[in-house]
C-alpha positions in Angstrom: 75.2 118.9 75.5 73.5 120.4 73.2 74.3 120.7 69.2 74.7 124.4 68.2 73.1 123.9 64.7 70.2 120.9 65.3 69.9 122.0 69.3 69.6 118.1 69.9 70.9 116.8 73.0 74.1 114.4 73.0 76.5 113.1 74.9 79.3 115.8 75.2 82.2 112.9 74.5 80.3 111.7 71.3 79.0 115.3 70.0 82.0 115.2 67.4 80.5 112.6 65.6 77.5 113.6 65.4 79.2 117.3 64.4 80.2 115.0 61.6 77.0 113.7 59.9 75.1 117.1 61.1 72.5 118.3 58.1 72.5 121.6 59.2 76.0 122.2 60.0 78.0 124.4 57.9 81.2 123.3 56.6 83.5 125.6 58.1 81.9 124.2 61.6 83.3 120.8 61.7 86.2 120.7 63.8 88.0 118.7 65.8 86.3 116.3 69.3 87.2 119.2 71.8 87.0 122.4 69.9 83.2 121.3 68.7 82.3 121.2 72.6 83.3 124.8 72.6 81.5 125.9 69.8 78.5 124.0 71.9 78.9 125.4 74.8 79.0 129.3 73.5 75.8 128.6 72.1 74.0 128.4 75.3 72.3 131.4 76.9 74.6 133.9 78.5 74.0 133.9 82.1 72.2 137.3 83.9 75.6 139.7 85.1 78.0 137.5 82.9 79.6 139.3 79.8 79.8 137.9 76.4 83.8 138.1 76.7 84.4 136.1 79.8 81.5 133.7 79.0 83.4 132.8 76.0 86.4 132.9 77.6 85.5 130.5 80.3 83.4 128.1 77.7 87.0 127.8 75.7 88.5 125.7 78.4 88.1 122.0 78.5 84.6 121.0 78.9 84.5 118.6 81.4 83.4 118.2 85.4 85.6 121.3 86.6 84.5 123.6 83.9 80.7 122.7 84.7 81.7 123.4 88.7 83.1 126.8 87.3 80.3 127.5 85.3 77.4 127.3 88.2 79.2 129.0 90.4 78.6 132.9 90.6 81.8 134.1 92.6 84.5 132.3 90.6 82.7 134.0 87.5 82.9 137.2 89.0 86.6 136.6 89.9 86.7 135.8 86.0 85.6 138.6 85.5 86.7 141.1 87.8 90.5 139.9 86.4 89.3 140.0 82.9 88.5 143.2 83.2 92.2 144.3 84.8 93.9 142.3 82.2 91.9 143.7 79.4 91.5 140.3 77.6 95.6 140.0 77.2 96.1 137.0 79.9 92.8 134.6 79.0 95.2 131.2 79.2 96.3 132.8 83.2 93.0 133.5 83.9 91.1 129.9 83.1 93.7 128.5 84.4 92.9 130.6 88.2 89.8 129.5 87.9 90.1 125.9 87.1 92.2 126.0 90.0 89.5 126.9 92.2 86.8 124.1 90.4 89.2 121.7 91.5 89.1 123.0 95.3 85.1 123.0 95.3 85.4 119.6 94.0 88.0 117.9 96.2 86.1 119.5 99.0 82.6 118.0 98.3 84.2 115.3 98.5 85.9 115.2 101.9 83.5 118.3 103.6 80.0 120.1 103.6 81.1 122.9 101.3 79.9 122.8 98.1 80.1 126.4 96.6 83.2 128.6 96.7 82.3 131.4 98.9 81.7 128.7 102.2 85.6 128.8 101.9 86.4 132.3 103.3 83.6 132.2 106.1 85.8 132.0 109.8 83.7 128.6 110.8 84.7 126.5 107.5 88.2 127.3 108.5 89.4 123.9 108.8 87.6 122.6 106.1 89.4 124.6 103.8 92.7 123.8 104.6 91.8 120.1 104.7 90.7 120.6 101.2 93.5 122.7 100.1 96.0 120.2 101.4 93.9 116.9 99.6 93.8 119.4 96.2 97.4 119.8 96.5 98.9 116.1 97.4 100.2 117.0 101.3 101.9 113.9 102.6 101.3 114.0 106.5 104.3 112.2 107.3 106.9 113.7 105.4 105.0 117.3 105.7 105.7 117.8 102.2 103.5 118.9 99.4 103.1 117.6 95.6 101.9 120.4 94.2 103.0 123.1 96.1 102.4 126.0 93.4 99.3 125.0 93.7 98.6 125.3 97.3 100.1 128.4 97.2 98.5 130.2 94.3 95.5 128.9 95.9 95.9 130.9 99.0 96.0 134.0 96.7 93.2 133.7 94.7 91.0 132.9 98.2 92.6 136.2 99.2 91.4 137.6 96.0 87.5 135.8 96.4 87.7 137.1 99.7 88.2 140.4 98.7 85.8 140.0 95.8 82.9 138.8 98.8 83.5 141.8 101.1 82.8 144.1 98.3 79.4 142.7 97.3 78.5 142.6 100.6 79.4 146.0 101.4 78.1 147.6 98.2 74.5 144.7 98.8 74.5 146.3 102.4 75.5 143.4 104.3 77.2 144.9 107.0 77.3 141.0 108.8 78.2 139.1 106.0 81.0 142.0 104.9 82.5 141.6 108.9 82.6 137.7 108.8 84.8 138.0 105.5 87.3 140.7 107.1 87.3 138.0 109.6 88.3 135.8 108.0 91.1 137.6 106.3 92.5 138.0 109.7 92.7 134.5 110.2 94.3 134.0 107.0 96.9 136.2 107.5 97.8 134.9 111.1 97.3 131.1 110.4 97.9 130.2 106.6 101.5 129.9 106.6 101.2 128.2 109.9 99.7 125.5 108.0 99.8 125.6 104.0 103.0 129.0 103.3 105.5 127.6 105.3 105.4 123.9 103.8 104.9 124.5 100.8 107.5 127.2 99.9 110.0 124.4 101.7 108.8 121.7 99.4 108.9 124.3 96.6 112.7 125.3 97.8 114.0 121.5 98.2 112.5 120.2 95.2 115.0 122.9 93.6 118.4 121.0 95.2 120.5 118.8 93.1 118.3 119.5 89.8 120.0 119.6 87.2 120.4 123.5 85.5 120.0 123.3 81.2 121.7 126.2 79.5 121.6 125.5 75.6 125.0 124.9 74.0 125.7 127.1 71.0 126.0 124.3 68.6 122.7 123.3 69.4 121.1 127.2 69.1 123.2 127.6 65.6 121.3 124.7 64.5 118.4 126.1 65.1 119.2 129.0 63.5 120.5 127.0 60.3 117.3 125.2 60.3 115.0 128.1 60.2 116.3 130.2 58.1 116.0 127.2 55.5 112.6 126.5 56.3 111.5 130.0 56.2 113.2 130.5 52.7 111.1 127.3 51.4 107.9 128.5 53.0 107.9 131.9 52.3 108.2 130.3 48.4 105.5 128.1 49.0 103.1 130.5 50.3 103.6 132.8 47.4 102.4 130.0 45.1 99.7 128.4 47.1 97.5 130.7 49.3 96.2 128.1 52.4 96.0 128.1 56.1 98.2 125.1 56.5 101.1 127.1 54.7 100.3 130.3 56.5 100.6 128.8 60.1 103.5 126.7 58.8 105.8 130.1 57.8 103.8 131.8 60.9 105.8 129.5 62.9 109.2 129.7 61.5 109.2 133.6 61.8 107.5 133.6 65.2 110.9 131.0 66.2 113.1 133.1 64.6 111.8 136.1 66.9 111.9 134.6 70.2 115.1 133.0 69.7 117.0 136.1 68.1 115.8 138.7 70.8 115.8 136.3 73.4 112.2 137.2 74.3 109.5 135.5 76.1 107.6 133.4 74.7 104.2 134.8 75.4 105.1 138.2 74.7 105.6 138.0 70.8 103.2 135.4 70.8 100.4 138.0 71.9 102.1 140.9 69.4 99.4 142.9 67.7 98.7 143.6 64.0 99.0 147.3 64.6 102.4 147.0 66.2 104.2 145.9 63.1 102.5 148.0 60.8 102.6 151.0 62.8 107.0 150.6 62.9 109.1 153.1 62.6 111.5 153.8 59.8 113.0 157.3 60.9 116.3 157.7 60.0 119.7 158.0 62.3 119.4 161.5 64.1 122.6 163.4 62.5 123.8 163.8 65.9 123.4 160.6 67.0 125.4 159.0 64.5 128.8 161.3 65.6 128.7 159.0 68.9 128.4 155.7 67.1 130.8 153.4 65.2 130.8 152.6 61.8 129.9 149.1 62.3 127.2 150.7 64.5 125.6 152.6 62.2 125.0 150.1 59.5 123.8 147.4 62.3 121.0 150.7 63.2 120.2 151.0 59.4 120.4 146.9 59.0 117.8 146.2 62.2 114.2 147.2 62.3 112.7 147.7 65.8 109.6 147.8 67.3 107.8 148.1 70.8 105.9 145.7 71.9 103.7 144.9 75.6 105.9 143.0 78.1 105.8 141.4 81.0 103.7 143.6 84.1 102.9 146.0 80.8 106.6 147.0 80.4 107.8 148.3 77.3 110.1 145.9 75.1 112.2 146.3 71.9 112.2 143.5 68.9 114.8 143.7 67.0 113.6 142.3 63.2 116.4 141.4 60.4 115.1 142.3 56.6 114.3 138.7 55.7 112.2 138.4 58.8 110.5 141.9 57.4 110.0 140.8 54.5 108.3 137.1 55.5 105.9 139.1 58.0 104.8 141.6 55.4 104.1 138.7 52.9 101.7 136.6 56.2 100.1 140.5 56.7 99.3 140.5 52.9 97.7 137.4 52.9 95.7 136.8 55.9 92.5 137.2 54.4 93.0 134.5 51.6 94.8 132.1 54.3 91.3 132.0 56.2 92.4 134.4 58.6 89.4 136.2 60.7 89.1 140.4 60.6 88.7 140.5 64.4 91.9 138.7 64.9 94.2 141.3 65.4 97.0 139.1 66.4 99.9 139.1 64.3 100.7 135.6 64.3 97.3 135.0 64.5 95.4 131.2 64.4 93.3 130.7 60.8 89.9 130.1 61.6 90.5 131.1 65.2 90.6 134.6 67.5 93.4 132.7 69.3 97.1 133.0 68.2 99.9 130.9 67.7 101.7 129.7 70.8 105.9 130.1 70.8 106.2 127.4 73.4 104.8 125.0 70.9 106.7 126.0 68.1 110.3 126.3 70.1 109.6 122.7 71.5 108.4 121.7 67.3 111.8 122.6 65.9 114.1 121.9 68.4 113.4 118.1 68.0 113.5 118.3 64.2 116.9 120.8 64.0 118.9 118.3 65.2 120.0 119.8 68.5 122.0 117.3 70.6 119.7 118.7 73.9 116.5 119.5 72.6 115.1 120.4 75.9 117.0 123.0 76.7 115.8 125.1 73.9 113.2 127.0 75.2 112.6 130.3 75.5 113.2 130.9 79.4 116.5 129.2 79.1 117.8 130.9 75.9 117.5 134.1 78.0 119.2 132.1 80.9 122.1 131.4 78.2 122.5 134.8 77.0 122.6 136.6 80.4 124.7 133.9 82.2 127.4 134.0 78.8 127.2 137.9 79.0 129.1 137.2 82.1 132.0 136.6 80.0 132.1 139.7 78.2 133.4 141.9 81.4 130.4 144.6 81.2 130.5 147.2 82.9 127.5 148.3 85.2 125.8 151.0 82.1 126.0 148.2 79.5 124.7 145.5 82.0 121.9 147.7 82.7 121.4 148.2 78.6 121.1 144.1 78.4 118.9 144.3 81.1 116.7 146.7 80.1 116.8 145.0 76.6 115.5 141.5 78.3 112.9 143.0 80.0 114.0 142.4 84.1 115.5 144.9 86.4 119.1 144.9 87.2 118.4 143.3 90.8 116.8 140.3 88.9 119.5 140.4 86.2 122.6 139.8 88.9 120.1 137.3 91.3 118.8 134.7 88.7 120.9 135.3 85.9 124.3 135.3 86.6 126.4 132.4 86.0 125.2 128.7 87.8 125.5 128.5 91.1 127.1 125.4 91.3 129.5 126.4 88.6 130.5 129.0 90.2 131.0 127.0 93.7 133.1 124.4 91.4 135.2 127.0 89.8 135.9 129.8 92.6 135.3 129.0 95.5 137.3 125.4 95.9 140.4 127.8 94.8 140.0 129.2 98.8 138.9 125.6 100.0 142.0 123.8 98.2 144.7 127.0 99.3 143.4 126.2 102.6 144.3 122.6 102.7 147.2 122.8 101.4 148.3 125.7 103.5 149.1 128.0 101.0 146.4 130.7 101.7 149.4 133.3 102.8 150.5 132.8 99.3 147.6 134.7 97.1 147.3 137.7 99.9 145.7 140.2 97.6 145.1 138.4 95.1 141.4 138.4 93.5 139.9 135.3 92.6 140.2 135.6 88.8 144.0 135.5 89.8 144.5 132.8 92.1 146.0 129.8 90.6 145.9 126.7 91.9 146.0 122.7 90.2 143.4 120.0 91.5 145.9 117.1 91.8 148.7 119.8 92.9 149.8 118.8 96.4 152.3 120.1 98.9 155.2 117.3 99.5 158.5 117.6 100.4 161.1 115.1 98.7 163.4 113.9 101.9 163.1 112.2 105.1 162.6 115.1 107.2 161.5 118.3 106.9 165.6 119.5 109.0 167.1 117.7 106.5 165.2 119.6 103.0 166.3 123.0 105.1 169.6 122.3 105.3 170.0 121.4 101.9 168.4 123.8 100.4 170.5 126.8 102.7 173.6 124.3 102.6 176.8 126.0 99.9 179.2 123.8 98.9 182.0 126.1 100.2 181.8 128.0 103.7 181.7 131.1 102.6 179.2 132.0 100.1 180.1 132.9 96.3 179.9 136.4 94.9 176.8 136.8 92.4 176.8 137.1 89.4 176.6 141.0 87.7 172.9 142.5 87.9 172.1 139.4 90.6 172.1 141.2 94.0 171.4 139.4 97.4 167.7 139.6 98.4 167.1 141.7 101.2 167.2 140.5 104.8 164.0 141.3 106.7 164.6 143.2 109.7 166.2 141.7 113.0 165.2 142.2 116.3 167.4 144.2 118.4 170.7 142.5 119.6 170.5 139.4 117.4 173.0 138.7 114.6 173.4 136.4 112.2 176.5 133.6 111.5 179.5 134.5 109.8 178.7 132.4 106.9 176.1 134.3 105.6 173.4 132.1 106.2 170.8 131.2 108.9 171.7 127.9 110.7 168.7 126.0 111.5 168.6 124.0 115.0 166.3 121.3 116.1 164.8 123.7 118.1 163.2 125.2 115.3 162.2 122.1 113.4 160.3 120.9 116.5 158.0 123.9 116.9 157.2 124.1 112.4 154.5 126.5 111.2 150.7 125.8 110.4 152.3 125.2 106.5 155.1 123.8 107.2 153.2 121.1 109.4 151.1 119.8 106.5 153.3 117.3 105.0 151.5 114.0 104.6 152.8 110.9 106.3 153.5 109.0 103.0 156.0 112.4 102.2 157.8 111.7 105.9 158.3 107.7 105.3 159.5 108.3 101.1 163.0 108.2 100.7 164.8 110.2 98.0 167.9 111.1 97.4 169.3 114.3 98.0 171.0 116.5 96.0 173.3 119.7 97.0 172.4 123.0 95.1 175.2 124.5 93.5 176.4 128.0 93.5 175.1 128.5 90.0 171.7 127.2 90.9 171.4 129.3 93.7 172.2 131.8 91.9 169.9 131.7 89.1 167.0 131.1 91.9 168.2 133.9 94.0 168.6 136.3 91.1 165.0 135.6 89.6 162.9 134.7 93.0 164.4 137.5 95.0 161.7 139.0 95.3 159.7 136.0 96.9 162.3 135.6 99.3 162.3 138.9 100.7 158.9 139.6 101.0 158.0 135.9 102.4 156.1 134.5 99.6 156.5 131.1 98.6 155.4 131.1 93.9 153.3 129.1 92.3 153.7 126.8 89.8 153.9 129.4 86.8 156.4 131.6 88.7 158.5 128.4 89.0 158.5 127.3 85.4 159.3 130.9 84.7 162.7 130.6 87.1 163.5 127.7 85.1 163.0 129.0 81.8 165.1 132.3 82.5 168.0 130.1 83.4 168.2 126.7 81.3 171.7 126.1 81.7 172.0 126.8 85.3 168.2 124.7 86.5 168.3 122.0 83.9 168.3 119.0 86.9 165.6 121.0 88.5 162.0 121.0 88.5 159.4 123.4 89.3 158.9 122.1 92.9 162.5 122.0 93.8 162.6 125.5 92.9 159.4 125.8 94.8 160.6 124.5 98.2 164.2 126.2 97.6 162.5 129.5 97.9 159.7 128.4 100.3 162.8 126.3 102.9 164.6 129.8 102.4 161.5 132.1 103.7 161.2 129.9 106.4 164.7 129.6 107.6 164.8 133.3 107.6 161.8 134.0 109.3 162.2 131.2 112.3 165.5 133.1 112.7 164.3 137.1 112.9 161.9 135.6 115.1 164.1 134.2 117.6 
């Protein structure tokens, strides 16, 4: 390569050193081993139909072989170009990287077939030579039918889509009605085969690579850290800088305010990364519309007068809020004052610009900076795709209603669809914590007991099982319907008997009072009364007649149960106890429990027959 000052010719690797000792290189040229290539490279001639934008755009990549493939080859430049020119310049990091994407095709496939230039790829007859290459390019295992890299493989597909799209045009508009046809043909093809063999893999390599991976969320500690940390470290900056005017201290506070913003708003990365100049100092300071104010709070009027806000681009060139606190104003009004001083180029109109550079700052890099130095126990889950993961999956817990989850929404950036998809809470949580309530009240055979219930309201123990404390499930009925005396007490005042259900017509009860249980009804038992382990069957315990008071205490609170042929929970149980000390001291929660559930049983097997 070339030098840019002496034009002697070097090897690209060792042209930093020579950069070094260069006579005629100015000062503010020597830079570091890859940037100097860079600075080499735009100081070639401009190729015939290239701009000066994308030619500097594409020499800022990495100069090595894929960048000269790119280079000296006229339809991935006009691809450049073509998406420059959409983007408007806002996207140059996406667009190398398309295009890189594409060297790396050309080059796998010189390798392994005949084409050597990017627009062989989308004729009909070099068919299978591309999806040979494509599947070398993106490490497909022919055994396993499995991809490496399968965003690769498929952004490929699109951008051949894109070339192909790109050829037909210059064809059509050249006059080449042949070459124009053989394109459309192949687009046919593409759309009829390329799932066939590259979609269909790859999105099920793509899909299963997702199972069993572990899902980060931040923990608060770990953000509050951050936050601790920053606003230290922008307090001693912003100090420094005032004292001592140089581009190391401007990109240092650069990067504590450009943290603080993405992690505050919860924003992505790239999108106050790329903020304009003109966007901060063109903000608004209007005051709280008089009217305005009657529907707000008093805490939310001095939050609106506390917070400055300003609009920035977002993603698909959406409109996004930032939401700036005064010390954060302040520190980016003292980086706009001195950009000059801190070597800060006029035609850099970012606001958290580069010194020496047209580039700006990246957010990824300075998340991933202070979230190993803050202290945070799980540094890698501080970034900024994940903050808004913890924010939207934590809203859950508030209980907003739909207008103020379309507020957060809208305030993210995503659409309401994409809010409740992606962003609500894990889906393995959520499999742990709700739905084994239905899997566990199934196995235990206690569904019947939370009809209409929501989940939020089912209650059900992990190491809660069902067991009944005798020998046999005849002898825990009779003990549990079984009075001392043969007639059965009168209750107590404000205790009546629970209702009876209905009877069928020309049946009648005993004289005692109470449903008599025969072996006929012990051998044909319900769905839940037939799950009792064998361990339950074979224990031996002894058993213990209830008492009039005890039955009724039970009957007095757990009437209600009893008539409508519920058998409580655990709480309900406790709360039985409770209301009656005295009376249920001996008692537990599950003899309570299996008093009531014996008692709906006895009464039902009866009615029924």
């Amino acid at each position: 390569m070339h030098c840019a000052n002496c034009q002697g010719l070097f090897k690209r690797k060792f042209l930093w050193k020579h950069n070094k000792v260069c006579t005629l290189a100015q000062k503010s040229n020597k830079t570091g081993r890859t940037r100097i290539q860079a600075l080499c490279a735009n100081a070639q001639p401009i190729p015939n139909g290239v701009s000066s934008k994308v030619w500097e755009m594409i020499n800022n990549m990495f100069q090595d072989e894929i960048a000269d493939t790119v280079k000296k080859d006229k339809v991935i430049i006009a691809l450049g170009e073509q998406m420059f020119n959409k983007k408007g310049g806002m996207q140059q990091e996406h667009i190398r990287q398309t295009l890189r994407e594409l060297g790396r095709l050309v080059l796998a496939g010189r390798k392994v077939t005949p084409l050597t230039k990017i627009e062989q790829y989308v004729m009909p007859s070099n068919m299978d030579h591309l999806i040979k290459a494509v599947k070398i390019v993106a490490g497909f295992d022919e055994e396993k039918n499995v991809f490496k890299k399968s965003n690769l493989a498929l952004k490929l597909g699109h951008s051949l889509k894109k070339i192909a799209d790109l050829v037909t045009c210059e064809a059509l508009i050249a006059g080449h009605k042949e070459k124009a046809n053989s394109t459309e043909d192949f687009l046919q093809i593409y759309k009829t085969r390329w799932n066939e063999y590259v979609s269909a893999s790859a999105y099920r390599s793509l899909h299963e690579a997702k199972w069993n991976a572990p899902q980060l969320i931040p923990f608060t500690e770990d953000v509050k850290k951050m936050h601790i940390y920053l606003d230290e470290k922008q307090k001693e900056y912003s100090h420094v800088l005032s004292g001592d005017q140089t581009s190391k201290n401007w990109t240092k506070l650069a990067q504590v305010i450009l943290t603080q913003v993405i992690l505050f708003n919860r924003r992505r990365e790239g999108e106050v990364s790329k903020m304009f100049l003109t966007m901060f100092s063109s903000r608004t300071s209007t005051p709280l519309h008089d009217d305005v104010a009657h529907a707000l709070s008093d805490i939310e009027k001095q939050l609106c007068k506390y917070f400055t806000r300003i609009e920035i681009r977002g993603k698909r060139g959406r409109k996004v809020p930032v939401l700036l606190t005064p010390a954060v104003v302040e520190s980016l009004e003292l980086l706009t004052k001195q950009r000059s001083a801190c070597g800060v180029p006029a035609n850099n109109h970012f606001l958290f610009a580069r010194p020496g550079t047209v580039n700006h700052l990246r957010g990824s890099d300075a998340i991933r900076l202070f979230a190993r130095v803050c202290g945070a126990q799980r540094p890698d889950s501080l970034s900024s795709s994940k903050l808004r993961k913890q924010v939207s999956t934590l809203s859950k817990v508030l209980n907003l209603n739909d207008t103020e989850l379309d507020q957060l929404a809208d305030f993210l950036g995503h659409d309401i669809r994409i809010h409740r998809q992606y962003y609500r809470l894990p889906e393995g949580t959520l499999q742990l914590a709700k739905i084994s309530k239905i899997l566990m009240a199934c196995e235990q055979g206690r569904l019947a007991e939370f009809r209409g219930k929501s989940l939020e309201e089912i209650s059900i123990e992990p190491n809660e099982t069902v067991e009944i404390p005798s020998t046999s499930l005849h002898a825990e009925l009779q003990d549990a319907d079984e009075d001392p005396t043969p007639g059965r007490s009168p209750q107590p005042a404000g205790s009546p008997l629970p209702a009876r259900p209905p009877l069928p017509a020309g049946s009648t009860l005993p004289e005692t009072g109470e449903p008599s249980l025969e072996m006929d009804d012990v051998e044909h038992p319900s769905p839940a009364a037939a799950e009792i382990s064998e361990v339950s069957r074979s224990s031996h315990s002894t058993k213990r007649k209830w008492t009039q008071i005890e039955v009724a205490a039970i009957e007095a609170k757990m009437g209600r149960f009893i008539r409508e042929g519920k058998t409580p929970g655990k709480e309900e149980c406790q709360e039985c106890i409770a209301s009656s000390p005295e009376a249920l001291k001996s008692r537990d929660w599950r003899a309570v429990k299996f008093f009531v559930r014996n008692r709906v049983v006895s009464l039902s097997r009866k009615t029924f027959k």
